[in-house]
N, C-alpha and C positions, 0 to 999 in steps of 0.2 A: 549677173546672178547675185552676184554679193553683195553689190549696189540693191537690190528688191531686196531680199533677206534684212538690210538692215532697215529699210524702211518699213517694212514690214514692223520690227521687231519696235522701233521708235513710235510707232502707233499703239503697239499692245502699251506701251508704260505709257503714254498721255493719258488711252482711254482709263487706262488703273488708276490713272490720280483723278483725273476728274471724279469717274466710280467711288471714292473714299470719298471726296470733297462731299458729293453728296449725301451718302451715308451718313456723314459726321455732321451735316445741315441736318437731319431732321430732330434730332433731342435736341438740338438746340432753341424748339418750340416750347419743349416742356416748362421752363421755368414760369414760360407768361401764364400757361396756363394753371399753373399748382399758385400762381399770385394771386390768382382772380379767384380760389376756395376760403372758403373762410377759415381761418383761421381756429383751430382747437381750443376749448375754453380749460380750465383746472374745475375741475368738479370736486363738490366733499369728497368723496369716495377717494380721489385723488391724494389729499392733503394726508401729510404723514404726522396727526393729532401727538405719536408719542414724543413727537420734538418738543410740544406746545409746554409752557411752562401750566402748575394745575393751582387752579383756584377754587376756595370754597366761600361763597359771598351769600348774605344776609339780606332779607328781602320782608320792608314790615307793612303794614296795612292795620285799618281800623276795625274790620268787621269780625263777625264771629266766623268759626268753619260752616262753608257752606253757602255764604253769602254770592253774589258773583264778583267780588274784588278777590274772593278767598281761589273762587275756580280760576281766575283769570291769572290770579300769579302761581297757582299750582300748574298752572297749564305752562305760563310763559317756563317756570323752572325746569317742567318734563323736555321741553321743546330746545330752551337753550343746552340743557345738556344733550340731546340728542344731538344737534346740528355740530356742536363744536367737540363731538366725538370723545367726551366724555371730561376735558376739558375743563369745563367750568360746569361745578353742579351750586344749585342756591337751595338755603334753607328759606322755607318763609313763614313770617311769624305773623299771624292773626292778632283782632283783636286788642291793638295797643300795648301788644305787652313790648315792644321796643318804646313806647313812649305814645303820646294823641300825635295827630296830625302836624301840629305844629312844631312840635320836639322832631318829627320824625325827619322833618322838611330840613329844616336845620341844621339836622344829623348826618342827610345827605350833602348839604352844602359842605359842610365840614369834611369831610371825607369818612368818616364814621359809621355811616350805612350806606351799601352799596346801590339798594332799588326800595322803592316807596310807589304806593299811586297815594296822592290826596287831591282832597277838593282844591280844586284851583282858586279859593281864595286865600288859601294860608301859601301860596307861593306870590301874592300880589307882591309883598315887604321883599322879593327878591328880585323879582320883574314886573314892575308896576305895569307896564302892556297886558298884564296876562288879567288885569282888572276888566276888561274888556268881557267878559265869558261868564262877568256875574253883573252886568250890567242890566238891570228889567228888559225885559224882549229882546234880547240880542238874536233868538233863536226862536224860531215859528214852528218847527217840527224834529222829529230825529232826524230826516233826511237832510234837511236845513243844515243842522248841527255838523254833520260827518262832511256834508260837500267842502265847507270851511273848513273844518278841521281838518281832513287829509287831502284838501289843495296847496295853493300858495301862500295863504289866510296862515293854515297852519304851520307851515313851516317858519314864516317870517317869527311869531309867535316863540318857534324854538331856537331859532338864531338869535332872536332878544334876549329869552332869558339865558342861554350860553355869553351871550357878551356881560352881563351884568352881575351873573354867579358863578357858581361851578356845579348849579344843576343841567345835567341833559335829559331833556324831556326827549324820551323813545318813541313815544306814540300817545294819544285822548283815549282815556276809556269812557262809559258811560257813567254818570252818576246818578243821573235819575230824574225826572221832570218836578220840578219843587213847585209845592202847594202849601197851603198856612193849614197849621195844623194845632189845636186848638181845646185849653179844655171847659173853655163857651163857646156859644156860636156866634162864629163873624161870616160874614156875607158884605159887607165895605167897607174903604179903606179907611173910614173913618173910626170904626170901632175899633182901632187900632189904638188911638191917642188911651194914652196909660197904663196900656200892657206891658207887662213885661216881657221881651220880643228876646228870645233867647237867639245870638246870629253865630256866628265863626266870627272870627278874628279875622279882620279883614275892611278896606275901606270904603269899597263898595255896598259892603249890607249896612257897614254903620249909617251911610249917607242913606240908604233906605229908610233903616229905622227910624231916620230923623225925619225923612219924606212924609213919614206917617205917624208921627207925634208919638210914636212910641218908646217905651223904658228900656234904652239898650241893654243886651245881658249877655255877653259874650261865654262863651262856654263850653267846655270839650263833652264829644259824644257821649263819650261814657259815664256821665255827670248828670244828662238829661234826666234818663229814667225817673230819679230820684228827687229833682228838682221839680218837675212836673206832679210830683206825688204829693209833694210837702208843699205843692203853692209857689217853689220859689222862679219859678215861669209860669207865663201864662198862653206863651203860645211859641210858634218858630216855622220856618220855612222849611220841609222835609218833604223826604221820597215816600211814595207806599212800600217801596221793597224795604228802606229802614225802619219806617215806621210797623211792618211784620216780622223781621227779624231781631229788632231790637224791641219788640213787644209795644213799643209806644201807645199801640191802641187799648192798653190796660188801663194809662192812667190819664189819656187823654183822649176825647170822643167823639172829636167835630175837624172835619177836612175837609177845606174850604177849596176847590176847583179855580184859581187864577189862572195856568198855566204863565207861571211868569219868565220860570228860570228850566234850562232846559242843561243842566248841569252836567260839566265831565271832570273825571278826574286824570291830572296829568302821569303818566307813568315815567316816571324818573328813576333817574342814574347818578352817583357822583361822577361827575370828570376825572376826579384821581382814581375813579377804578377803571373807567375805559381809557384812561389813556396806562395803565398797566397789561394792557391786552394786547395783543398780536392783531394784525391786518384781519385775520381767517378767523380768529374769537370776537374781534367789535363785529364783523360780517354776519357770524351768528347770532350775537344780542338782538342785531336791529332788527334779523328775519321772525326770529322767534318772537320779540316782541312786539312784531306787527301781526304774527298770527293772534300771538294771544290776547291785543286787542279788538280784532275783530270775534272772538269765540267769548271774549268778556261781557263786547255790549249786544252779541246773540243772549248770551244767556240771560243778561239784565232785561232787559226790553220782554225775554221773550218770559220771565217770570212775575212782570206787573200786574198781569191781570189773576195771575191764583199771589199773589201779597194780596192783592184787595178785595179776594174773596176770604182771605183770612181773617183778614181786618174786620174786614163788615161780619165775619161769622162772630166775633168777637167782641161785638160793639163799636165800632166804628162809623157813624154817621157821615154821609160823603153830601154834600150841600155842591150842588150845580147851580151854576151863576147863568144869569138873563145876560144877553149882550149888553145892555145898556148896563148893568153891574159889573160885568168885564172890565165897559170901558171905563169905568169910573176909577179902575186899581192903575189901568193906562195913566189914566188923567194924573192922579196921584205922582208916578215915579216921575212925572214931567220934572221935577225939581231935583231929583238927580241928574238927569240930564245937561240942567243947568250948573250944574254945578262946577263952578270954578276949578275944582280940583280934577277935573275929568275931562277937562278942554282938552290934554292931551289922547286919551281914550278915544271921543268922539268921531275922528277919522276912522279909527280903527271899527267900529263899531256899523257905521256907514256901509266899509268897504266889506263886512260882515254880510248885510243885507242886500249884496249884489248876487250871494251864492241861493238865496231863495227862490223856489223854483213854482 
């Protein structure tokens, strides 16, 4: 009898450890499968901004209030302070009053102004690559334009000029489709030779101006009006949206349809103020200033056709070219092309017309 009793009893404690054994098997599944969920991100909402050290940064631009350089860096300011939770707020100054385009460019290399857009020819003197983008025909349409610019076109573009300055280009905004604009009428590129061709500063228009035998005239925006009036140009390559906001069509009344330059302006940073930012504040620069160039060349693109109802309400005669007068502005820039000093460029410009579609 006490022999059974204890076998009995040596049975009940096996079956119990087995019992736990398995018990304690089964969360031991749990970890494979909590490995195989994804993983939780840190969202804004998350980030605790009042650690963030606060900056208040200077933001200048050539056009008057209102223009869409004006909306696009009021918007980029609403938006980077939004994202980086109050963080970093920008004033921004219109209009040149931080200096013209080229001062401004400068200012940013320098460390001296924090954000600029200009025309991408006054940043040629700091990344001769970027000469590429005022090249005659590099670009066939807007769509053309934006496929390169926010593929690998563009980025390579922004890694050049970060190696050779301490500009960082954030994002392309629009500038505008450039036409000759004139106050006689030209219709070929030959009526060119003796004008005086007022350009930006820059080695790409100079090497135009010389394509087309004309009086180079370099000169800042805000300069034109006034030169235009008194004779001292006679003509320049512009947008309809500047040529209505900055009145142009007052003092000059013939715009010549080449479609040559399908222009953006780069929206730049100094490197000494983003590398003064936290991981979570550069994060919000780049979001915000990718939104606000796309809501820049919305607004651009989307205001050319009332600029050119204004123009023409105001005297602005718009001269529409025959193909065969097209091709003859073609034929013309051929000799930029060749040009020795742009043997570098010409890859670049190539690999440009792979994004047209």
């Amino acid at each position: 009898m006490k022999k059974a009793l204890a076998l009995i009893l040596t049975l009940v404690m096996v079956l119990g450890v087995v019992a736990c054994g398995q018990k304690q098997a089964e969360p031991a599944q749990t970890p494979t499968q909590t490995e195989s969920q994804p993983q939780a991100q840190t969202s804004e909402s998350e980030i605790d901004w009042s650690k963030e050290a606060k900056f208040t940064l200077k933001l200048g631009h050539e056009q008057p209030d209102g223009h869409p350089y004006d909306m696009g860096a009021k918007k980029f300011a609403e938006l980077v302070e939004q994202y980086s939770g109050g963080s970093i707020h920008v004033d921004v100054f219109p209009q040149s009053s931080l200096g013209n385009a080229a001062a401004m460019a400068e200012s940013v290399d320098m460390g001296t102004l924090d954000f600029s857009s200009v025309f991408s020819i006054q940043l040629e003197s700091f990344c001769p690559d970027l000469g590429v983008l005022t090249l005659p025909y590099c670009f066939s349409s807007w769509d053309h334009c934006f496929a390169a610019l926010d593929g690998d076109f563009g980025t390579k573009l922004k890694e050049a000029c970060l190696k050779t300055s301490n500009i960082r280009i954030l994002d392309f905004w629009a500038n505008g489709l450039a036409q000759v604009h004139s106050t006689t009428e030209i219709r070929t590129p030959d009526q060119m030779a003796g004008k005086k061709f007022r350009i930006q500063t820059g080695a790409t228009y100079a090497a135009l101006s010389e394509a087309l035998n004309a009086v180079t005239t370099p000169m800042a925006l805000k300069e034109v009006y006034a030169a235009l009036q008194m004779g001292a140009m006679d003509c320049q390559l512009q947008t309809i949206v500047n040529i209505d906001k900055q009145a142009f069509y007052e003092v000059a009344k013939y715009y010549t349809e080449i479609n040559m330059c399908f222009n953006t302006n780069p929206f730049i940073m100094s490197n000494e103020t983003w590398n003064k930012l936290s991981a979570n504040q550069q994060e919000a620069v780049v979001k915000a200033a990718r939104e606000a160039c796309v809501y820049e060349r919305e607004q651009l693109i989307g205001s050319m056709d009332s600029s050119m109802e204004k123009a023409v309400a105001g005297g602005l005669q718009v001269i529409k070219l025959t193909d065969a007068e097209l091709q003859q502005w073609r034929d013309a820039c051929t000799k930029v092309y060749e040009n020795p000093n742009f043997s570098g460029l010409m890859p670049l410009f190539e690999e440009a017309q792979t994004y047209k579609k």
